[in-house]
C-alpha positions in Angstrom: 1.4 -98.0 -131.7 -1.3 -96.4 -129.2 -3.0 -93.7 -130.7 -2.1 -90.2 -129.0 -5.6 -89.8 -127.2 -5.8 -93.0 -125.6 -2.0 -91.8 -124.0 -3.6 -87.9 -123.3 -6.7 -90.0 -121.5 -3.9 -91.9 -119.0 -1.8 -89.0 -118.5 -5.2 -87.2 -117.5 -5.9 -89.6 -115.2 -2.6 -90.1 -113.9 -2.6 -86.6 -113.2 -6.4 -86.3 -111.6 -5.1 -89.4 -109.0 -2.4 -87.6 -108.2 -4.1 -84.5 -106.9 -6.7 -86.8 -105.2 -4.3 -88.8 -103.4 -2.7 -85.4 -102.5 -5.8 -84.1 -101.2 -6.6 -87.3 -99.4 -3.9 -86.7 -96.9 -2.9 -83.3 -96.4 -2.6 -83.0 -92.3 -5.7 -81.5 -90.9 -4.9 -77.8 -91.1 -7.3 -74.8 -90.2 -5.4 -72.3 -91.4 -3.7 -71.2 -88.4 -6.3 -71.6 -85.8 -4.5 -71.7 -82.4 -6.7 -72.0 -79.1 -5.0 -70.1 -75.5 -6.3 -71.6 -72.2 -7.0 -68.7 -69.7 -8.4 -68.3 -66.3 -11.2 -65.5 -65.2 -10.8 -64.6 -61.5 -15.2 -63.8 -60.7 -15.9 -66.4 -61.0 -13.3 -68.2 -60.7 -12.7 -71.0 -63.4 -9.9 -72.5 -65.6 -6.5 -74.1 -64.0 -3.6 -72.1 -65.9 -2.0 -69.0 -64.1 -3.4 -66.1 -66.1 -6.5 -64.5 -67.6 -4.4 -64.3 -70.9 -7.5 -63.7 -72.8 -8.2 -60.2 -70.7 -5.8 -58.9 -68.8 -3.9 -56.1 -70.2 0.0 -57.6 -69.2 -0.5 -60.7 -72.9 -1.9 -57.7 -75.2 1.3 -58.2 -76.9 0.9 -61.7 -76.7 -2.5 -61.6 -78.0 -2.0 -59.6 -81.0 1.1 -61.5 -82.4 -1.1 -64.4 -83.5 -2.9 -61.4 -85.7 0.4 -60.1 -86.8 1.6 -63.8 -87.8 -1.5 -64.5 -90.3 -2.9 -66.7 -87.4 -6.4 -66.3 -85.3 -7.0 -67.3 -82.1 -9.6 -67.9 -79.6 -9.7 -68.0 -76.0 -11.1 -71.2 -73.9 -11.2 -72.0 -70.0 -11.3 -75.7 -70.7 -10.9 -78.4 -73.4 -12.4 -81.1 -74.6 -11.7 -83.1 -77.9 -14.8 -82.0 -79.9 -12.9 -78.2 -79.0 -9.4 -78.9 -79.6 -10.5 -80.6 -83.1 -10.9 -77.2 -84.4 -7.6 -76.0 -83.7 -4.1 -76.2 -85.1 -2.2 -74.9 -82.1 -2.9 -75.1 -78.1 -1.4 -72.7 -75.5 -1.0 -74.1 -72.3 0.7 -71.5 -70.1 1.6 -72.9 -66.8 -1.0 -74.8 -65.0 -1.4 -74.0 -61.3 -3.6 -76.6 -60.1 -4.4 -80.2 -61.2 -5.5 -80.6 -64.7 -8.6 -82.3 -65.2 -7.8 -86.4 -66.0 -10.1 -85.9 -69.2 -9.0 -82.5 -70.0 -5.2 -84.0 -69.9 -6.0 -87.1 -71.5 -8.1 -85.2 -74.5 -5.4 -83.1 -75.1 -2.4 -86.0 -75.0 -4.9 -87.2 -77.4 -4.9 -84.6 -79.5 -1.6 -84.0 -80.0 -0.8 -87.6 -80.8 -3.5 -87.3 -83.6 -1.4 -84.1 -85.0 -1.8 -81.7 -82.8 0.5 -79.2 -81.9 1.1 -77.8 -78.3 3.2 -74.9 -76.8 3.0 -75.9 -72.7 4.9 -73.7 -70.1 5.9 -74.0 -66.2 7.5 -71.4 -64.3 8.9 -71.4 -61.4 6.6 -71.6 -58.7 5.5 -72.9 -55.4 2.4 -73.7 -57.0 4.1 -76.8 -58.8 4.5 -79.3 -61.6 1.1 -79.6 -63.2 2.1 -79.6 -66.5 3.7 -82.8 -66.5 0.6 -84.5 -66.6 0.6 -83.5 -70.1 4.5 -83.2 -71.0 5.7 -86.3 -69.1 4.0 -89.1 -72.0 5.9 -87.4 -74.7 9.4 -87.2 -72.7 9.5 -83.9 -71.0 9.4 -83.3 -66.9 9.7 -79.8 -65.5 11.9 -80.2 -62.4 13.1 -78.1 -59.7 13.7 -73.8 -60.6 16.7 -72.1 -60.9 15.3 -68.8 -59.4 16.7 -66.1 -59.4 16.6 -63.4 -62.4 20.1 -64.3 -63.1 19.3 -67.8 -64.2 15.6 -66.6 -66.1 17.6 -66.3 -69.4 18.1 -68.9 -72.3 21.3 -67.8 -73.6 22.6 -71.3 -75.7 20.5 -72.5 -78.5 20.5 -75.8 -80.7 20.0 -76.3 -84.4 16.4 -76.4 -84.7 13.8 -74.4 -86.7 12.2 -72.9 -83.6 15.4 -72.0 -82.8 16.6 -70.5 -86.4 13.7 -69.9 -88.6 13.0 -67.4 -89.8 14.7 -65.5 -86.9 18.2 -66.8 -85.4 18.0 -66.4 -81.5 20.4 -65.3 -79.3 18.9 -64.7 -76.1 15.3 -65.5 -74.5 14.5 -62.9 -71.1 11.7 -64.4 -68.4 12.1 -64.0 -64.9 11.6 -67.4 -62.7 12.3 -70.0 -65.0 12.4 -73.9 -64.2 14.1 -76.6 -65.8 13.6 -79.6 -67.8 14.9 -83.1 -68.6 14.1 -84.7 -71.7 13.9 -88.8 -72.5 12.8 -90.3 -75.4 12.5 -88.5 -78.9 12.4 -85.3 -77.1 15.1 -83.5 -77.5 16.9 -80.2 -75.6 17.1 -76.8 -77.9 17.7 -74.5 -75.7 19.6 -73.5 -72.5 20.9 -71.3 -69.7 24.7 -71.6 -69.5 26.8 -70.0 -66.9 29.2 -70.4 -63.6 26.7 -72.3 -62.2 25.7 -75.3 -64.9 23.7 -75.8 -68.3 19.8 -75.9 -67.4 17.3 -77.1 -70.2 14.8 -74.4 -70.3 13.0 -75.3 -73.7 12.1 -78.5 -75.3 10.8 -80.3 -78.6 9.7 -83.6 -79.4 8.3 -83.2 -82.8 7.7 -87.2 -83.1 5.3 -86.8 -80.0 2.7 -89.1 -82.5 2.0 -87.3 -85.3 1.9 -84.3 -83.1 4.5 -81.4 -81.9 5.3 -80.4 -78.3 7.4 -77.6 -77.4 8.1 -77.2 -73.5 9.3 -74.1 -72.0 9.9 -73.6 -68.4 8.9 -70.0 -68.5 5.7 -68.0 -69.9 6.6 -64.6 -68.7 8.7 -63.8 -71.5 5.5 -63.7 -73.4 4.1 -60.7 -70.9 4.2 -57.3 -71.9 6.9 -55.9 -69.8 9.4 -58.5 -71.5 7.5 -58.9 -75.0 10.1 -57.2 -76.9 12.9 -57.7 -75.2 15.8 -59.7 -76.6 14.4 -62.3 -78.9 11.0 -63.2 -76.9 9.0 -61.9 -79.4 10.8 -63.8 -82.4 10.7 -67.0 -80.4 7.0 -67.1 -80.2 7.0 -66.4 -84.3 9.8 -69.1 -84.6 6.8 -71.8 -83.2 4.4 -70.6 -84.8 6.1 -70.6 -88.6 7.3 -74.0 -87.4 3.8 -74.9 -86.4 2.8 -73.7 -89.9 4.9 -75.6 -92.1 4.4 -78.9 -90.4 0.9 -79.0 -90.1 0.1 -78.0 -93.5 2.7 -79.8 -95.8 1.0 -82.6 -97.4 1.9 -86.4 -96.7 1.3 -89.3 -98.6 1.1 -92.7 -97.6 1.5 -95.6 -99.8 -1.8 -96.5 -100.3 -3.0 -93.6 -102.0 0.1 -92.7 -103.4 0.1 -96.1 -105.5 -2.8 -94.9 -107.5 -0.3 -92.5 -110.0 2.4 -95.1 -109.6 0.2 -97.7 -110.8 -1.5 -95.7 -114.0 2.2 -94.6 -114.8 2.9 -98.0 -115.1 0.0 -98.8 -117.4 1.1 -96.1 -119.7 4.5 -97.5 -119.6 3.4 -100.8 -120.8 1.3 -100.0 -123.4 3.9 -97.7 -124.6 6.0 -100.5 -124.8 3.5 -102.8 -126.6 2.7 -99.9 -129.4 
């Protein structure tokens, strides 16, 4: 028979591997660190449409993070020593061409885990942000125009769609559409006389990262902040942005450790 403390030893250590291997793994989580590109105007730097760091129209915008148990910081650039840092990136419709290093670093990132929210309006200015969007499966096309067709009024079963808040209807005001290929998948919509346009995306396989595409940021702004669900669509992501960056994983390596000390105990068991 084995003696009780040589069976309290291997339960200990069963116990202490577990944890470790837990630890080991856990997704690279901040605690709710997000990062918002901006641009200044004198001088002028940065290749997104707005100063969303200063100007007075993303207050609302700016203080939600707060309000959601999240901090964020405010950057013209990126590079992947930055982004690192971060457990959330805000790209709100670029206007110009991205940077190839700044694009690549954050495609990079996002495969590695990290998680971006990335708008484009509808704009003469055009489709910049498909040189971030298109690798994972997401291309902003042509706009709808119109404030008519600004609206995303249809909604699939997803939990930046449903959780915590259900949502009915998203305002902005010149909104463009996407296709999706891939793992990326279409969540929400504009239906009326005139068709079903994708206005927001997900691919939440993009790597071990998350991307969700919207093809409108002024629903952020303060005139629209709190109308209809905007405001509850922004704290859809970021819970969603939560809970998947900071559950742990285990992979089979680590997770073999308890497995195999379980066994151990097992068999001695079985020889007492």
């Amino acid at each position: 028979m084995m003696r009780g403390s040589h069976v309290g030893v291997i339960v200990i250590l069963f116990l202490l591997s577990f944890f470790l291997s837990a630890g080991s793994v856990v997704a690279d989580w901040h605690g709710g660190k997000a990062l918002v590109l901006y641009r200044s105007w004198l001088p002028p730097d940065g290749w997104v449409e707005w100063n969303y760091k200063e100007n007075t129209t993303w207050g609302k915008f700016r203080n939600e993070f707060e309000e959601q148990g999240w901090t964020v910081d405010f950057a013209k650039h990126v590079n992947a020593s930055l982004l690192s840092n971060y457990d959330a990136l805000f790209v709100l419709t670029p206007v110009k061409d991205i940077p190839d290093e700044e694009a690549q670093a954050i495609i990079n990132w996002v495969l590695d885990g990290g998680q971006l929210v990335i708008t484009q309006d509808w704009d003469w200015k055009g489709k910049y942000a498909n040189e971030i969007t298109e690798p994972f499966g997401i291309k902003f096309i042509e706009g709808i125009g119109g404030v008519t067709f600004s609206y995303i009024n249809k909604f699939g079963n997803h939990p930046v769609t449903t959780t915590p808040y259900l949502l009915n209807t998203v305002d902005g005001i010149t909104a463009r559409k996407i296709n999706v290929s891939g793992s990326s998948r279409e969540i929400g919509w504009y239906e009326g006389l005139l068709g079903k346009y994708c206005l927001l995306a997900v691919n939440d396989t993009a790597g071990d990262g998350v991307v969700v595409a919207i093809g409108d940021e002024w629903m952020w702004s303060d005139c629209c902040f709190n109308s209809a669900d905007n405001e509850e669509l922004l704290d859809n992501i970021l819970a969603y942005f939560r809970r998947t960056c900071s559950v742990p994983e285990f992979s089979t390596p680590t997770f073999l450790i308890p497995v195999f000390l379980l066994a151990v105990l097992f068999l001695f068991r079985r020889k007492g």
